[in-house]
VMD Tcl script that draws the C-alpha trace (Angstrom):
set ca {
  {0.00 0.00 0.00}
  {1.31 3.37 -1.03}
  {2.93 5.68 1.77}
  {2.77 2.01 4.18}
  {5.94 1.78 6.59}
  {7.66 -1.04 7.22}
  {5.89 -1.94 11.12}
  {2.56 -1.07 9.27}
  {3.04 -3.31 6.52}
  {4.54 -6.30 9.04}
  {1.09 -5.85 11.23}
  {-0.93 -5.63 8.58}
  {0.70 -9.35 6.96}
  {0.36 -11.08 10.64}
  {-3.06 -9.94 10.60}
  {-3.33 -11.49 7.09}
  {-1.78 -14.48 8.28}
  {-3.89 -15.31 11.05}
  {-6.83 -14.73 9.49}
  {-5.92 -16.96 6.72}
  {-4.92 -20.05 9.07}
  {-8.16 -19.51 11.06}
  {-9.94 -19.60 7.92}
  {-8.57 -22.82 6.60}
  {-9.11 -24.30 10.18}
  {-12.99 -23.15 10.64}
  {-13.59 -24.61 7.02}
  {-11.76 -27.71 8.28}
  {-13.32 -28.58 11.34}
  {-15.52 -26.14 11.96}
  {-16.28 -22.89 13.94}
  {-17.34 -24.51 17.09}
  {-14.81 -26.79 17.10}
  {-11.29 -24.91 16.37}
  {-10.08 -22.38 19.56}
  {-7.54 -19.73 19.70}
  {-4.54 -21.90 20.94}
  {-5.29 -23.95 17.88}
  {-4.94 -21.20 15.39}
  {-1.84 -19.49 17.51}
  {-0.27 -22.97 16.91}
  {-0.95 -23.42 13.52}
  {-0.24 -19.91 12.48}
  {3.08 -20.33 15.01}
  {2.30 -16.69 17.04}
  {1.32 -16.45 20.78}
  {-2.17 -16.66 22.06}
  {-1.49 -13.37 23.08}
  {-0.44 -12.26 20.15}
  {-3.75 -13.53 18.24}
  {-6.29 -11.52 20.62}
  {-3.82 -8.36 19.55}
  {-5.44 -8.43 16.47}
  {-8.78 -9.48 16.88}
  {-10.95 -9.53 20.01}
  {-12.78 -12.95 19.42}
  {-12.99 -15.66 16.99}
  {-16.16 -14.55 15.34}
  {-13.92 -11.64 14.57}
  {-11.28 -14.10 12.96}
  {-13.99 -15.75 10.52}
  {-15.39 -12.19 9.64}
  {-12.22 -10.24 9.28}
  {-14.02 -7.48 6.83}
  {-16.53 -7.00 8.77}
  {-15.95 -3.46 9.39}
  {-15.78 -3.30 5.03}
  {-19.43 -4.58 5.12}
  {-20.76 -2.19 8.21}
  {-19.54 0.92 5.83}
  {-20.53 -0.54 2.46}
  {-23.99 1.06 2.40}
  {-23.10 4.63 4.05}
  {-20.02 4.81 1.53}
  {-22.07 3.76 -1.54}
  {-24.66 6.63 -0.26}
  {-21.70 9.37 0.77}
  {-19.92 8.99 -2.67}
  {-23.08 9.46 -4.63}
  {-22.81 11.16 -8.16}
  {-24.54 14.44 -8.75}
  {-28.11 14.14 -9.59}
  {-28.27 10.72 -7.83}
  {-30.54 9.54 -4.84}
  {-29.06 7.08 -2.48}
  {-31.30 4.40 -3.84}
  {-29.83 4.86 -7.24}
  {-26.89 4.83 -5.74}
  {-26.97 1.87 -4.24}
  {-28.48 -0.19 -6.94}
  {-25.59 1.45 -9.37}
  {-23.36 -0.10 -6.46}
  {-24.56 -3.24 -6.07}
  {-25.03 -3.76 -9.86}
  {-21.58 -3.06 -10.25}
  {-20.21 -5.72 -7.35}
  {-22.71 -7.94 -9.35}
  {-21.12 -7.85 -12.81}
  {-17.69 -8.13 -11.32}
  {-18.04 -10.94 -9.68}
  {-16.97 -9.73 -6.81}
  {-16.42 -11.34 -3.22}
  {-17.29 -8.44 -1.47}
  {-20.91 -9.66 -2.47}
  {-20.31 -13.34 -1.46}
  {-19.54 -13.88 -5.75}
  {-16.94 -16.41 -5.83}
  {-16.95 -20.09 -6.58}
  {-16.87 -22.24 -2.63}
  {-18.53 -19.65 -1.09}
  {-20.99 -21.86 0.67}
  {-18.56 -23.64 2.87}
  {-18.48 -20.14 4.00}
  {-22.21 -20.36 4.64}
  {-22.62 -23.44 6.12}
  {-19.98 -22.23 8.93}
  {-21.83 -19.83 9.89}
  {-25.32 -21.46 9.51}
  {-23.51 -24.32 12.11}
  {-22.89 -21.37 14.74}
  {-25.08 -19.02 16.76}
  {-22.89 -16.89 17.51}
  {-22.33 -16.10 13.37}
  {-25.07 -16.08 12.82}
  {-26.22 -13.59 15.48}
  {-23.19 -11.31 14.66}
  {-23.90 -11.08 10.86}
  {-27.18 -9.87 12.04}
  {-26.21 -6.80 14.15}
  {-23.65 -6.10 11.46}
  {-26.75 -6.11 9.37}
  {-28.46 -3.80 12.18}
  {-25.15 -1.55 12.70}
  {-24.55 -1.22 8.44}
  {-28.53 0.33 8.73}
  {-27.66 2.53 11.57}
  {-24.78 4.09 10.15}
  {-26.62 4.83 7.25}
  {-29.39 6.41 9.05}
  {-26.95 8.74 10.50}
  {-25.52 10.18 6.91}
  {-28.97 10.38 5.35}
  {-30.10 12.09 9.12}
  {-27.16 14.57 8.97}
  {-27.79 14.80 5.30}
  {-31.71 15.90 5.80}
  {-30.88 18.77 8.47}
  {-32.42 18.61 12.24}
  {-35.14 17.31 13.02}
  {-36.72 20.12 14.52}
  {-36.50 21.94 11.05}
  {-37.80 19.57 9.21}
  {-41.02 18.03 10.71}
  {-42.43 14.92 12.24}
  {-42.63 12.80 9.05}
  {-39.15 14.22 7.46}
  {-37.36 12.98 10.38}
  {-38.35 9.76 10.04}
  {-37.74 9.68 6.52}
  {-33.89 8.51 6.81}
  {-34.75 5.98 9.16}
  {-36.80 4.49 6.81}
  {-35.13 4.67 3.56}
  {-32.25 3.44 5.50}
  {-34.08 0.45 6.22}
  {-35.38 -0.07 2.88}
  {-32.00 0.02 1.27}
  {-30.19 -2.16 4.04}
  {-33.14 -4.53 2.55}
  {-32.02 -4.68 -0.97}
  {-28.44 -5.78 0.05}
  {-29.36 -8.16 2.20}
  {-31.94 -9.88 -0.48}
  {-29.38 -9.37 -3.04}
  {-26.82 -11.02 -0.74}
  {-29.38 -13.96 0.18}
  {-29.93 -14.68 -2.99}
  {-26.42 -15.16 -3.61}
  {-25.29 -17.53 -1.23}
  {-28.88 -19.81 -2.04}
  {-27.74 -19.63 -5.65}
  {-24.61 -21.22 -4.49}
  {-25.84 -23.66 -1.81}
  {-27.85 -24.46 -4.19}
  {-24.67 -25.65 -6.77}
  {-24.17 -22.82 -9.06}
  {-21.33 -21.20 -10.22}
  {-20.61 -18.08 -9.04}
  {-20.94 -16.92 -12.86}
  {-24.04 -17.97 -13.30}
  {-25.62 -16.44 -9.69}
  {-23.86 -13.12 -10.75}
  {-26.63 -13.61 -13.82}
  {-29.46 -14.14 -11.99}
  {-28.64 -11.87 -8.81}
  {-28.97 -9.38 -11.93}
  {-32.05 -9.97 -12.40}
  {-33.18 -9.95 -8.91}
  {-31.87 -6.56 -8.79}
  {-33.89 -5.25 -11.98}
  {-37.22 -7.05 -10.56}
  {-36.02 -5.07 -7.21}
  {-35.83 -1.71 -9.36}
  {-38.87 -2.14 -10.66}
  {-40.85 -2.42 -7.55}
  {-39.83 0.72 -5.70}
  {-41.73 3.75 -5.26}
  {-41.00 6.94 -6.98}
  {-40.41 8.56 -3.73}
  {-37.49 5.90 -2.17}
  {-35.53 6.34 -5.65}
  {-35.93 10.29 -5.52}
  {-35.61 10.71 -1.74}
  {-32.00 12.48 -1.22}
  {-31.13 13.32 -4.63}
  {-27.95 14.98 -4.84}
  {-28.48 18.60 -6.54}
  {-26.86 18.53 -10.45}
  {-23.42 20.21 -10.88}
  {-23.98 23.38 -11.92}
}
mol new
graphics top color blue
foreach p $ca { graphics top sphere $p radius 0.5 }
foreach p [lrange $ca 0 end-1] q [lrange $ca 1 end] { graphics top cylinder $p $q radius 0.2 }
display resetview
C-alpha cells in the first residue's frame, strides 16, 4: 500500500496471516470446534499475540466485517450528482454484481463459508447486528444529510430511518440470494446472472419517492 511503513506493513501481513490459518481451520473442522490456541499454533504466534489483532474468533472468521458495516453509508456518501441514495446503491450493487466480486459473497466455494456460519449461533447472530449496525450508520448520513429534526417536521425525520431500512433490505436480499444460488450448486458466474435480475425485478418495484428521496443537486 502506497505511503505504508515497514511496522505497518509487518502488522498488517500477521493480521493477514492469522486470518488466513483460522480460515482454513474453521472450514476444516468447523467454527465450534477450532479455539484460539489452535490457530496461535498453527499460524506459530502467541495466544497473546492472536487476541492483539482481533478480540474474538467470530472476529477471525469475519475479518471485513468493518468493510461490510460501511458498504452502504459509503455507496450513499460517494453518490454522483443528480443521484438519490437508492440509485446509488443499486448502481453499487449492480456493479459488485457484474464483477463478480467477493465483497458480495460472488466467488466459486462460497458456501462452505455459509454453512460455517449457519452451524454457529454466535455467526449467525453477529452477521445480524452487522446487518443492524450497516442500517444505523446509514441512518446517520442520510439524518445529517436531511438537516435537524426540529427543522424539518415529524414525518421528514423519520424519513432517513426508513429509507435506511429499505436500502439495508435490498443488500441483504441481493446477498441472500447469492449464497442460495450457491448452496444451491451454481457457479458463481451464473448467480452473478441471476442476482442481476433480482436486482432489476427489485428496481422495478420501488416507489417513486425511495428512488428520488435524497437526490444529490446537479453540478452546476
Amino acid at each position: 500500500m502506497a505511503g505504508e511503513g515497514l511496522r505497518e506493513r509487518k502488522k498488517r501481513q500477521t493480521r493477514q496471516h492469522i486470518s488466513d490459518i483460522a480460515t482454513g481451520l474453521f472450514l476444516e473442522h468447523g467454527f465450534v470446534t477450532v479455539t484460539i490456541a489452535d490457530i496461535a499454533s498453527a499460524a506459530d504466534v502467541s495466544v497473546n499475540t492472536v487476541y492483539n489483532y482481533f478480540g474474538s474468533k467470530e472476529e477471525l472468521f469475519l475479518d471485513r466485517e468493518d468493510d461490510a458495516v460501511e458498504w452502504l453509508a459509503s455507496a450513499v456518501r460517494g453518490r454522483r450528482a443528480g443521484e438519490s441514495p437508492a440509485v446509488a446503491v443499486l448502481r453499487a450493487l449492480r456493479a459488485e454484481v457484474v464483477a463478480v466480486s467477493p465483497r458480495v459473497g460472488l466467488i466459486d466455494g462460497y458456501e462452505r463459508f455459509m454453512r460455517v456460519i449457519e452451524e454457529s449461533q454466535a455467526l449467525r447472530s453477529r452477521v445480524f447486528d452487522m446487518r443492524r449496525r450497516a442500517i444505523d450508520l446509514l441512518t446517520d448520513v442520510l439524518t445529517e444529510e436531511a438537516g435537524e429534526a426540529e427543522e424539518a417536521g415529524e414525518e421528514s425525520a423519520l424519513l432517513p430511518a426508513l429509507v435506511a431500512g429499505q436500502l439495508g433490505w435490498i443488500q441483504a436480499h441481493v446477498v441472500e440470494h447469492i449464497q442460495r444460488e450457491l448452496v444451491a450448486g451454481r457457479t458463481a458466474a451464473e448467480t452473478s446472472r441471476s442476482a442481476l435480475v433480482v436486482l432489476d425485478a427489485i428496481e422495478g418495484m420501488l416507489s417513486d419517492r425511495l428512488l428520488e428521496y435524497g437526490t444529490r443537486p446537479a453540478a452546476v
